[in-house]
N, C-alpha and C positions, 0 to 999 in steps of 0.2 A: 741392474736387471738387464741384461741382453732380449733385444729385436731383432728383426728382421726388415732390411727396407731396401729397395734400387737406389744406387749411386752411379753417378757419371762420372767417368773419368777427363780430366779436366787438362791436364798439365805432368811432362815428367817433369822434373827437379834434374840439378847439376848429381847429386849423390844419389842418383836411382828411384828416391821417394815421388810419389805421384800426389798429387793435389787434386779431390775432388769435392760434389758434391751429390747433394740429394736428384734424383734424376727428374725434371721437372721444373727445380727449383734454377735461382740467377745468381749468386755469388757460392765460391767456393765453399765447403762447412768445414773442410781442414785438411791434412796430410795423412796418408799412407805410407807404411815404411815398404820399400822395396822387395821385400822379403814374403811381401804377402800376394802380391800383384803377380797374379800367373805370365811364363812367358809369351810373347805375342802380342803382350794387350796397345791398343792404341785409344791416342785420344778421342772421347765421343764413346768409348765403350763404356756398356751400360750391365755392371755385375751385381750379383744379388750377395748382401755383405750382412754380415752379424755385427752390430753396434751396441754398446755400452755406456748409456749417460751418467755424465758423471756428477758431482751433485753442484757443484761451480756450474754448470751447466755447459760443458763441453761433452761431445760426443765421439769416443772414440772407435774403431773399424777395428776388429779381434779378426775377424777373416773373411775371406773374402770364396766366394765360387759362380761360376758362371753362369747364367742365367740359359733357359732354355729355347731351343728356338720355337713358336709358338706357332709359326707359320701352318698351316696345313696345304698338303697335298694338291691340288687338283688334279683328278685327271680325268678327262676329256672323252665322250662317247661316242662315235660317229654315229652317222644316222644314215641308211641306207636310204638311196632312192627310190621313190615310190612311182610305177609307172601312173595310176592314176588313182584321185581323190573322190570316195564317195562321202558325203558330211552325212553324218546319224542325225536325222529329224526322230524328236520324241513328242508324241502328245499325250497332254497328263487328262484324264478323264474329269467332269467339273463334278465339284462336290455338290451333291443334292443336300439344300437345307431343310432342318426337320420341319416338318409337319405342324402348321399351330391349331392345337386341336377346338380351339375358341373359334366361334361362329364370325361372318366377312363381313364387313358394314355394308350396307349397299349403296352407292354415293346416290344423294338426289339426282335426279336428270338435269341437265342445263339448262335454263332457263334463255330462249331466244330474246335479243333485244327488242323486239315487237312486242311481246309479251308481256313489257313492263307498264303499270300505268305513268302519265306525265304527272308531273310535280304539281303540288297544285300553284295557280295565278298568284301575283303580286301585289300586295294591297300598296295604297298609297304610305307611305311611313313617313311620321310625324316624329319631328325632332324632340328629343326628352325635354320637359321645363326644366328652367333653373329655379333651384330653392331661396329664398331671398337668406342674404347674408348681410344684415346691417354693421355698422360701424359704431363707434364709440367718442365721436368728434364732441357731438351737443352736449353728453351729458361729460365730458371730461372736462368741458370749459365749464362746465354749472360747478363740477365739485375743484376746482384750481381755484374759485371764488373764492373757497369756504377757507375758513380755520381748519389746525388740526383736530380739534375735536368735535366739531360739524361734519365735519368731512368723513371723520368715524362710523358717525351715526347716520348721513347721509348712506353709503356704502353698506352700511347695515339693514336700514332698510327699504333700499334698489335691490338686494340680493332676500330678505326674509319679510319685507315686509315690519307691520306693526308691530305683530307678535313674536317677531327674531330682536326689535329692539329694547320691548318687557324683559325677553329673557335675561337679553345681556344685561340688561339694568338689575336685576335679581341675582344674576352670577359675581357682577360687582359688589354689589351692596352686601352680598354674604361675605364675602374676601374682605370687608374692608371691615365690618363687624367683629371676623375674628381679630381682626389687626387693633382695634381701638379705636377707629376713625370714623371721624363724620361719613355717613353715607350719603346716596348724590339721590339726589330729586327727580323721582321716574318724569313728574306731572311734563316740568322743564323740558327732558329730553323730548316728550312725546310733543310738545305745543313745538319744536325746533322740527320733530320731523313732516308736523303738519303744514309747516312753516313753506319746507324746502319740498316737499309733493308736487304740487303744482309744477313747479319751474322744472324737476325732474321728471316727470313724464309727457311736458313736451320736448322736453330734449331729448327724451325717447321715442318720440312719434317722428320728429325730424331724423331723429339716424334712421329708423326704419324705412318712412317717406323716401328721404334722396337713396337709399339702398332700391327700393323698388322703381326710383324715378329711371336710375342709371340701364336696370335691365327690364325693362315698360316689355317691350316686345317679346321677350323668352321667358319673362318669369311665373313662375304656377299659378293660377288662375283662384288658388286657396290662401295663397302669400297675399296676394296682390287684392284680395278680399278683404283679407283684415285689417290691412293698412288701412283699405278704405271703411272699415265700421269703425276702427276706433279713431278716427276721425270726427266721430259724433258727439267725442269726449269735450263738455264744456270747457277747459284749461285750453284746449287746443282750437277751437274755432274762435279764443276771444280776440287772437293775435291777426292780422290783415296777412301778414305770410304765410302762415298756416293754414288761413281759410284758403289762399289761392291755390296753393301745392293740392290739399283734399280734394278742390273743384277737378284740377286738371286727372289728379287720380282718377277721378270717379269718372269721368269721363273715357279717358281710358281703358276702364274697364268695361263700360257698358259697350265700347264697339268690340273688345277681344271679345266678351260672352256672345255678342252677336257673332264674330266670326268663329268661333269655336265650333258654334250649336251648327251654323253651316256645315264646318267640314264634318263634325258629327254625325250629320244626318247623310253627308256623301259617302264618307266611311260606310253607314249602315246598307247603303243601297247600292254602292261598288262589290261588297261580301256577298248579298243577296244575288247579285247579277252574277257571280262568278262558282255558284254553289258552296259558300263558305256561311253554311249555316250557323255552328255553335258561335265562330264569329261574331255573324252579325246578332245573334243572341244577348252576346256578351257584352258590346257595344252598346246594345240597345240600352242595357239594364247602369250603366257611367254615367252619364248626362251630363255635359260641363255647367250645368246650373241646372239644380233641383226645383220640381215645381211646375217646369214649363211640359205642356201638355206634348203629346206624342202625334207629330200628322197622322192623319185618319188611311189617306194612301198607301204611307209606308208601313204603316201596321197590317195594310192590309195583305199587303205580301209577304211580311216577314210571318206573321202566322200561318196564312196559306203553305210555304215553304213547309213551315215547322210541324203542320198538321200531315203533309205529305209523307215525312218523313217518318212519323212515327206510324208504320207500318209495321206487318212479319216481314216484308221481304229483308228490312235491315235486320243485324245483329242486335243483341240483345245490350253490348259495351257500348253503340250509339245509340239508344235508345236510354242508357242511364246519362249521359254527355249531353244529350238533346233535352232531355230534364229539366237535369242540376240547372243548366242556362235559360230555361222557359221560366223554372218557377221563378226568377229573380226578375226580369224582362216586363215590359207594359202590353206587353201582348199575353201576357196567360190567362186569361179568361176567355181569349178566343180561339187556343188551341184547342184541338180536338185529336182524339187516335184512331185512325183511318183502320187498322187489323191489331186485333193484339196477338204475339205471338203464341201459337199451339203450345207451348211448355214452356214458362217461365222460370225463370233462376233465380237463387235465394237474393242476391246484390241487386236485381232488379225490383223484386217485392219490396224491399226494405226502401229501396230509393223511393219508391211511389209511394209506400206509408208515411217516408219522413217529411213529403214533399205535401201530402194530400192536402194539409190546411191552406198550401197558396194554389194548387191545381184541383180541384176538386171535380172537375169534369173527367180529367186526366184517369184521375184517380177510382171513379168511378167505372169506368169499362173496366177495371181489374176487380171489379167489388169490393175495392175498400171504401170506407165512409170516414173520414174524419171527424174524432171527438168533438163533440159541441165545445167551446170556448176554447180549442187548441190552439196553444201560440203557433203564429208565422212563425217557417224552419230558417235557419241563417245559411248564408253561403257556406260551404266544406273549406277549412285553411288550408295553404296548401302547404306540403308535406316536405319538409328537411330533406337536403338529401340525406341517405343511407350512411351512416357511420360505423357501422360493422354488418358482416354476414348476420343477416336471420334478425338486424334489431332497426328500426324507423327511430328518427330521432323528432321529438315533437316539441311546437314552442316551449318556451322557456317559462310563459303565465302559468302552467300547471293545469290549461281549462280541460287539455285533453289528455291527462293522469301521466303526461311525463315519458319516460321513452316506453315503449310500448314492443313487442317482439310481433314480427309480422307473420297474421294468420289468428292470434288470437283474436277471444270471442271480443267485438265492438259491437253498439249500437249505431255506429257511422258507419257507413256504407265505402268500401270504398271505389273510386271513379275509374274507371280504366278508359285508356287512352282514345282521343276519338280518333278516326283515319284521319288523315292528310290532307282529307279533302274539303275536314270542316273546317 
């Protein structure tokens, strides 16, 4: 089958034949016989040749013609001189955009820096307690004592008690009935773990003890309590170290409750002095030891405050905040409401009903009266954050029905925000 391809001509020969090749290409591809090759030609010419492969794979040159000159023309335009140059300036007219036929927001005015109120004051800030974290020293060395099968039954019950090691005594003894075998003697087990009681719950009172000994000055005031009641535990006072360690406990604790109730009571009266009412409400209603009476002083101002404020001139969202914090506080029975507001709101009714059986004066300038025998209301929990649009997520007890979509109907009230400046 004949193509069409460029060859270069390469070489004459002594017998007139030329030697070329593919034009492009580096070594020769073969010979031309002289008879094909037009007159003229020289080496480096490049002619457009009819070839024929053969099936050895040689390619032979059947004829040969000369290729075209491809070159084009130019030619050239003079350009007349121009005596002088005016440049065309164009101006494009600006596109007018459509129309939006929807009504213009109107932006707020700006608000001057003066205009703003100051932050409210800095209270004094008290470092969080530590939680006591005891160790496992005492009672590891009481059970490395034991045998392996005290040591069982020990472990059994340090973690369930008497009645985890009946069970497991019943879970055996059924196991070993089905098998054919002698079953094991509850009585035994139980005299070994009344046996190992004793030595295992002071070894637990000493890991608790040296855990509260180590953080005396930062640890919660509720840890560092119970160490010292169950102190009173007979196993543990019969030993002379155990009664020392308790002594110094208890000690200990009686100057932290003393300095506690100090800063307590400064706390309450640094809020007061600085208009941080629901504050000092809140504070009031804590106590770092239940029981001890309330100064007659500072009560006397923290209600006065409290009575001030529940006025018309404030909102009606501090006036439910000013509440919620009275009704729980040692001062509510000597709050009183200076104005009640011209038009009450439903969140406010509700608060003063649910609140009535601990404020009952309170409650009275709104004309409600609380049920004869009606329980004390409990503090409000406070609210999960939001876990999707439109639903409140509430603890996990179930007291308060679980997640709840916000807006529907409750008999809780709920609290909106005090200002800043409580």
């Amino acid at each position: 089958m004949s193509r069409r391809i460029d060859i270069e001509l390469t070489c004459e020969l002594e017998d007139g034949s030329w030697t070329w090749r593919q034009a492009g290409a580096r070594a020769p591809k073969g010979v031309i016989d002289a008879g094909l090759v037009p007159s003229g030609a020289a080496v480096g010419a490049v002619l457009r040749a009819e070839v024929e492969s053969e099936i050895g794979g040689g390619t032979t040159v059947t004829a040969l013609v000369a290729t075209r000159d491809r070159a084009r023309r130019v030619e050239l335009i003079e350009l007349a001189p121009v005596a002088s140059f005016e440049p065309v300036i164009q101006d494009r007219a600006r596109r007018e955009k459509p129309r939006d036929p929807r009504p213009k927001k109107t932006a707020a005015p700006k608000t001057k820096a003066r205009d703003f109120s100051p932050p409210p004051p800095e209270l004094p800030k008290r470092p969080t307690p530590k939680r006591l974290r005891a160790g496992d020293a005492h009672r590891t060395a009481v059970l490395d004592g034991l045998s392996p099968m005290q040591r069982t039954v020990a472990e059994t019950a340090v973690k369930g008690g008497m009645k985890a090691v009946r069970e497991a005594v019943a879970r055996q003894n059924a196991q070993l009935k089905a098998e054919g075998k002698p079953e094991v003697s509850a009585d035994n087990l139980v005299a070994l773990v009344q046996e190992l009681s004793p030595k295992l719950r002071v070894a637990d009172w000493l890991d608790r003890a040296e855990a509260a000994l180590r953080d005396l000055e930062k640890l919660d005031l509720r840890d560092l309590r119970s160490v010292v009641v169950a102190s009173d535990d007979p196993m543990v006072v019969r030993e002379e170290q155990t009664r020392q360690l308790a002594t110094q406990l208890r000690d200990a604790l009686r100057r932290r409750e003393r300095e506690s109730h100090e800063e307590w009571l400064g706390d309450i009266g640094a809020a007061i002095g600085v208009g941080r009412l629901i504050r000092a409400l809140k504070l009031s209603s804590e106590p770092p030891k239940a029981g001890q009476p309330f100064p007659k002083e500072l009560g006397d101002r923290l209600s006065a405050a409290a009575t001030a404020d529940l006025s018309a001139e404030n909102g009606q969202d501090r006036w439910v905040a000013i509440l919620e914090a009275v009704a729980f506080s040692p001062v509510k029975g000597a709050v009183r409401v200076t104005s009640v507001p011209g038009s009450v709101s439903e969140p406010l009714v509700k608060t003063v009903t649910r609140l009535a059986p601990a404020i009952p004066a309170v409650a009275a300038a709104f004309g409600i009266v609380p049920a004869e025998g009606a329980p004390q209301p409990r503090p409000l929990r406070p609210q999960r954050p939001i876990a999707r649009k439109g639903t409140v997520r509430q603890p996990r007890n179930g007291r308060d029905g679980g997640t709840r979509p916000s807006g529907s109907g409750t008999d809780t009230p709920a609290v909106a925000d005090a200002p800043a400046s409580a």
